[in-house]
C-alpha positions as CSV (number, residue, x, y, z in Angstrom):
1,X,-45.0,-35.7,-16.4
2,X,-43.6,-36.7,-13.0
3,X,-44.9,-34.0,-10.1
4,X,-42.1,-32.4,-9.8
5,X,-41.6,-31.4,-13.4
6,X,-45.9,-29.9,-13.2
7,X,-44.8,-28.1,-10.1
8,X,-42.0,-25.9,-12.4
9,X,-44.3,-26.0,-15.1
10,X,-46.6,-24.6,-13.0
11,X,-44.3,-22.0,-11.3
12,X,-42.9,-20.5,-14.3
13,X,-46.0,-20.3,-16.2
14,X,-47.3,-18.1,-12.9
15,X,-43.9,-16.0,-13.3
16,X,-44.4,-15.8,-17.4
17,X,-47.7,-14.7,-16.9
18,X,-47.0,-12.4,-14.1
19,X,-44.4,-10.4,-16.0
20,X,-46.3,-10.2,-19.3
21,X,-49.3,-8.5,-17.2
22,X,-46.7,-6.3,-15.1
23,X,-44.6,-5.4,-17.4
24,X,-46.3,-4.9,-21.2
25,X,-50.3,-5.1,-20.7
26,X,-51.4,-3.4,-17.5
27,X,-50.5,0.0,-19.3
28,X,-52.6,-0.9,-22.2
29,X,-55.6,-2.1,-19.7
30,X,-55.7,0.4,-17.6
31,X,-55.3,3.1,-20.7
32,X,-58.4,1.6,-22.2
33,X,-60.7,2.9,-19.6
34,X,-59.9,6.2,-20.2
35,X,-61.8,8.1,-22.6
36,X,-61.0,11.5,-24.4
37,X,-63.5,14.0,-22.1
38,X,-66.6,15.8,-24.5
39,X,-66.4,19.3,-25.5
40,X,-68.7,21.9,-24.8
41,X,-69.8,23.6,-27.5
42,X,-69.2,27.3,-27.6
43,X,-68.4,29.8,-30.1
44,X,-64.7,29.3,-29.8
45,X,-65.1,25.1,-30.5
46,X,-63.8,23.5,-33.7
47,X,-65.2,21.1,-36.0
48,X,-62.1,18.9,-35.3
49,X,-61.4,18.9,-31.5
50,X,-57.7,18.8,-31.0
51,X,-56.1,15.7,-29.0
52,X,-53.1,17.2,-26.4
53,X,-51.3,14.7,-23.8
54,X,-50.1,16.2,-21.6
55,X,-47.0,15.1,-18.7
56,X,-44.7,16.8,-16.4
57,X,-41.8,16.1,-14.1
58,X,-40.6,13.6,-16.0
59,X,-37.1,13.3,-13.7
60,X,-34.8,11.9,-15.9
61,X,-32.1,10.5,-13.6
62,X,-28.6,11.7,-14.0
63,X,-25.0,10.7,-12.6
64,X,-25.4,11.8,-9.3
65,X,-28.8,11.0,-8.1
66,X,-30.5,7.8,-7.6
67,X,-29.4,4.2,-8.2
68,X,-28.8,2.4,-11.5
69,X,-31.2,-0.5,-10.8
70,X,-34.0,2.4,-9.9
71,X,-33.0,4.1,-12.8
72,X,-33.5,1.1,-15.0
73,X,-36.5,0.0,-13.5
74,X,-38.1,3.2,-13.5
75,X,-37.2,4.7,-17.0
76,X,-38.6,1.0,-18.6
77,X,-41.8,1.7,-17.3
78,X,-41.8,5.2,-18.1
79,X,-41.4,4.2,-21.8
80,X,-43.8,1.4,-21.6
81,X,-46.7,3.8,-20.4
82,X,-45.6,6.7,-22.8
83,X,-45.7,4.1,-25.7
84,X,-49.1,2.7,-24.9
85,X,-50.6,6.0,-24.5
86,X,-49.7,6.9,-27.8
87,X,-51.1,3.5,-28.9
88,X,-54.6,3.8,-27.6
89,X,-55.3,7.5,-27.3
90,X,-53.7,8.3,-30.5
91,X,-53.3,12.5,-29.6
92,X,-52.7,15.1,-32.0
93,X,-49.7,16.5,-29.3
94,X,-47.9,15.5,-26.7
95,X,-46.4,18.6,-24.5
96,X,-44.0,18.0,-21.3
97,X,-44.6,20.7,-18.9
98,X,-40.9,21.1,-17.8
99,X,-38.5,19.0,-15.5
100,X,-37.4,16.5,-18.1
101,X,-34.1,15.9,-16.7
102,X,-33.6,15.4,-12.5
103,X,-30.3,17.2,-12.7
104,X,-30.5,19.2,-15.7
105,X,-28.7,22.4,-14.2
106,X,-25.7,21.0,-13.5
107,X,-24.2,18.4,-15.3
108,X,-21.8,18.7,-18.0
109,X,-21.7,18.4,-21.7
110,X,-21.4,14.5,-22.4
111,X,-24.0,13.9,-19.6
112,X,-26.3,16.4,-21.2
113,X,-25.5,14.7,-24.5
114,X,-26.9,11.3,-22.6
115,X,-30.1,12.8,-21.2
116,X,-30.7,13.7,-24.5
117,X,-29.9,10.4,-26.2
118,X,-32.3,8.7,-23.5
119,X,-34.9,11.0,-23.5
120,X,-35.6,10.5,-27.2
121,X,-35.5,7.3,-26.5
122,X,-37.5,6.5,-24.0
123,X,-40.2,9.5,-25.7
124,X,-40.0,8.0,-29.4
125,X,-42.9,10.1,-30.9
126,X,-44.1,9.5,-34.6
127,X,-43.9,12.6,-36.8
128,X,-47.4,12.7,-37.4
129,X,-47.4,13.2,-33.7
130,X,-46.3,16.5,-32.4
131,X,-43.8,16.4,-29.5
132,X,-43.6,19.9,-27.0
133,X,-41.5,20.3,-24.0
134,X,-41.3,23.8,-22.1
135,X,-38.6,24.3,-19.7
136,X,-38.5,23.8,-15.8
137,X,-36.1,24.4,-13.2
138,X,-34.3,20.9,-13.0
139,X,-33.3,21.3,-16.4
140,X,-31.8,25.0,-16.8
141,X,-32.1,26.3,-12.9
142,X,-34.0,28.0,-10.8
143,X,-34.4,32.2,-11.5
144,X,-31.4,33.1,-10.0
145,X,-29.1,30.2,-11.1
146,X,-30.5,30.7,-15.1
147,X,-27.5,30.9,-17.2
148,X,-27.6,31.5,-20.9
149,X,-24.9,28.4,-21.5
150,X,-27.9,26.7,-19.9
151,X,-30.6,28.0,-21.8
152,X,-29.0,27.9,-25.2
153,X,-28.1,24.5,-24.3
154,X,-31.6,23.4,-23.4
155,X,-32.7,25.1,-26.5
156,X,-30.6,23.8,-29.4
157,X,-32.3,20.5,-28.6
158,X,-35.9,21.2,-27.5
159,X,-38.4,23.9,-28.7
160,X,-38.6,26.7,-26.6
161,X,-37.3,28.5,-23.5
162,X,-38.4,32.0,-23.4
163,X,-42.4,33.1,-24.5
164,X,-43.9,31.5,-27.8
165,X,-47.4,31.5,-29.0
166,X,-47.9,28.2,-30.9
167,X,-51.3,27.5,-32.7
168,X,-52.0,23.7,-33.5
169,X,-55.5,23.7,-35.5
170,X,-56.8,26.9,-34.8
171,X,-55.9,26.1,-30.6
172,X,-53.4,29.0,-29.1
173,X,-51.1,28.2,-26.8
174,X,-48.3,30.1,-24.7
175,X,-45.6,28.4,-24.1
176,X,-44.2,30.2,-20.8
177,X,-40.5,29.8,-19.5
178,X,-41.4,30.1,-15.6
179,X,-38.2,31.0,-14.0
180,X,-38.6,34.2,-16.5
181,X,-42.2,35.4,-15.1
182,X,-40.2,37.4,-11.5
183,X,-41.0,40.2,-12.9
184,X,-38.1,41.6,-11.2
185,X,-35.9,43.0,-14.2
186,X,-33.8,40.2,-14.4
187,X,-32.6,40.1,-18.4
188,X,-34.3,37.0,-18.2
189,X,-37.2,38.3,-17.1
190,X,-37.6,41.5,-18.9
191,X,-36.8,39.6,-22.5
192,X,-40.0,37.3,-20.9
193,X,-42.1,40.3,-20.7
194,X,-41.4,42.2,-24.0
195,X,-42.2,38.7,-25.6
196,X,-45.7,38.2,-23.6
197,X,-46.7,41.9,-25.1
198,X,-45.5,40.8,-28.2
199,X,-48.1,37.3,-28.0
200,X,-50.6,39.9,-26.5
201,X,-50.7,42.4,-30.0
202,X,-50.9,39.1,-32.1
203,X,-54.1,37.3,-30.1
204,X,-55.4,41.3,-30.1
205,X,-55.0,41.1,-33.9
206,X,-56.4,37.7,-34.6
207,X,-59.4,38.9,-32.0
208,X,-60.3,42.0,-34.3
209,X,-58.8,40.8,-37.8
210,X,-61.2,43.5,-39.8
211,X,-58.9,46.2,-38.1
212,X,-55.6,43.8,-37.9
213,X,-52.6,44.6,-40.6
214,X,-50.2,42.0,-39.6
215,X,-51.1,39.5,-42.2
216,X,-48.1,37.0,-41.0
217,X,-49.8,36.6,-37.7
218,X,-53.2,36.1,-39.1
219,X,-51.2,33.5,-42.0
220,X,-49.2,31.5,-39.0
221,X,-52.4,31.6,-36.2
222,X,-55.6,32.0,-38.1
223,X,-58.7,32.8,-36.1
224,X,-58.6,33.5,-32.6
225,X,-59.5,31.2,-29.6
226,X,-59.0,31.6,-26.1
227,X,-55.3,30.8,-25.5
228,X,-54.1,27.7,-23.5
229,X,-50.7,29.3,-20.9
230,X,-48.3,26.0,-20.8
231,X,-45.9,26.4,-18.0
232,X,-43.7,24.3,-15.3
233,X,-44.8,26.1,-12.4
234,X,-48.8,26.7,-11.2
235,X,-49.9,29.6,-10.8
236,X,-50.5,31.5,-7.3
237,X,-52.7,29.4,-4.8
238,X,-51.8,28.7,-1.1
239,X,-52.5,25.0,-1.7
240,X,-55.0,22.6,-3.8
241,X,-57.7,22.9,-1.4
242,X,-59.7,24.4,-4.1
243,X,-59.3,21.8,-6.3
244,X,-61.6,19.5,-7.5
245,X,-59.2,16.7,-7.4
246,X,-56.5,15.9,-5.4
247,X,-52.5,14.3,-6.2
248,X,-52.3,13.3,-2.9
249,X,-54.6,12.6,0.6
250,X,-52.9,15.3,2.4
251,X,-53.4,19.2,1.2
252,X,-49.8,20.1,0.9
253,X,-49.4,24.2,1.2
254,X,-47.5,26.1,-1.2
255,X,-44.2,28.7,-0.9
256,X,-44.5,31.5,-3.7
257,X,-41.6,31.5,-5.7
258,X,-40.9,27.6,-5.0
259,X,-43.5,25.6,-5.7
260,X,-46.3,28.1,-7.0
261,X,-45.8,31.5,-9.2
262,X,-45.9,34.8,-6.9
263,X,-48.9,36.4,-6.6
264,X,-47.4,39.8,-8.9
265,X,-46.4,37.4,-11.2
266,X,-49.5,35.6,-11.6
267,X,-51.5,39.0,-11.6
268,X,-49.2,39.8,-14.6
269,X,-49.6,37.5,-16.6
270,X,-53.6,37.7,-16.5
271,X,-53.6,41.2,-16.6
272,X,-50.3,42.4,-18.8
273,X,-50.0,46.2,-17.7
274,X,-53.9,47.2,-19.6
275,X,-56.2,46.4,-16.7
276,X,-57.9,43.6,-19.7
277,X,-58.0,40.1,-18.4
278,X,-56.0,37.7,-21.3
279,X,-58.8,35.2,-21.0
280,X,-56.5,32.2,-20.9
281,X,-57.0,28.8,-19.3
282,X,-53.4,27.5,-17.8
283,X,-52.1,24.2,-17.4
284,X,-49.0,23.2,-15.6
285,X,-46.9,20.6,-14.1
């Protein structure tokens, strides 16, 4: 082999390797060093801890924003590291706390059709796995730009868009439509509330089951643990300055009613018109 010909021998088998690492293992690598975190035990723990992944803003480009090659690029990885967390962390559930599409809200029925279409794609999920994605602004508008053509359209192909309390072994969780929790008697908004005292009476029932006569609720929910809220937007905070961990260096401050929940709403929801704390831990996008 002249030097020439070792020289692209060499090159390409730098490039090969390069991509392989880049583009299919670092995903897997770098998943392997997580680890599933250990439970506490309390009296609320099961004897099977349930696996949930969970993702948000996933940003689906659309038609208008954003440029094919970014598109391309982007969305590949996004499948890759989807597909290799499935692989090694093997969860019970995978929920996507809202935004799944960039522009959602506005395009029309064939490109809806194509998020669609791409979306399952890139989030193949096996059926053994279940797949939940609540609703964020990108995909059916912000409060006062909800539509029911929206809605109902966002709904005929994912689970839910309004309030639902979903139990995955013996875990409770409320699925919460954010754009719905104003609290300013939006139809919307008022439909969100009658269906949050409606999940209140059933976690109240599966709380005092001796005294409970709603047998459908105790047959779809079984006992009661503290529920898990599942919503696009956080709840009220000024900015993450409280948190223990941080998305980014800076502390970036928060607008109620943009990027947080207002501080009513938030009030609300903990406290639902009785004065009685729900007890719920929340997770959001």
């Amino acid at each position: 082999m002249n030097l020439r010909k070792k020289k692209l021998y060499i090159y390409f088998s730098i490039v090969f390797v390069s991509i392989l690492y880049c583009e299919f293992l670092a995903d897997y690598i770098r998943l392997w060093k997580c680890k599933w975190p250990r439970l506490k035990e309390d009296k609320y723990s099961s004897d099977m801890p349930l696996r949930a992944m969970i993702l948000a803003d996933v940003h689906l480009l659309g038609p208008a924003n954003g440029h094919w090659l970014d598109k391309l690029y982007r969305e590949w990885h996004m499948r890759r590291a989807y597909q290799a967390s499935l692989t090694v962390h093997q969860p019970d559930v995978v929920f996507i706390l809202g935004d799944l599409f960039d522009e959602g809200y506005f395009v029309n029925r064939y490109y809806f059709r194509e998020y669609i279409r791409r979306f399952r794609s890139y989030f193949h999920t096996p059926r053994h796995i279940q797949l939940i994605s609540t609703v964020g602004n990108h995909d059916i508008g912000f409060h006062y730009r909800m539509h029911s053509y929206l809605v109902n359209r966002f709904k005929s192909h994912f689970n839910y868009t309004g309030i639902h309390l979903h139990t995955i072994n013996k875990v409770h969780f409320i699925l919460i439509n954010s754009m719905a929790m104003e609290n300013d008697g939006c139809s919307f908004c008022e439909s969100a509330v009658k269906d949050l005292h409606t999940v209140k009476q059933k976690l109240d029932c599966l709380q005092n089951i001796s005294s409970c006569l709603d047998m459908k609720t105790i047959q779809d929910h079984q006992n009661y643990s503290r529920p898990i809220v599942m919503q696009h937007f956080p709840t009220y905070r000024t900015s993450d300055k409280s948190c223990i961990e941080h998305d980014s260096i800076e502390i970036e401050e928060y607008r109620e009613k943009w990027e947080v929940l207002s501080r009513n709403s938030t009030d609300w929801l903990g406290y639902i018109n009785t004065g009685e704390s729900f007890g719920f831990q929340v997770w959001h996008a």
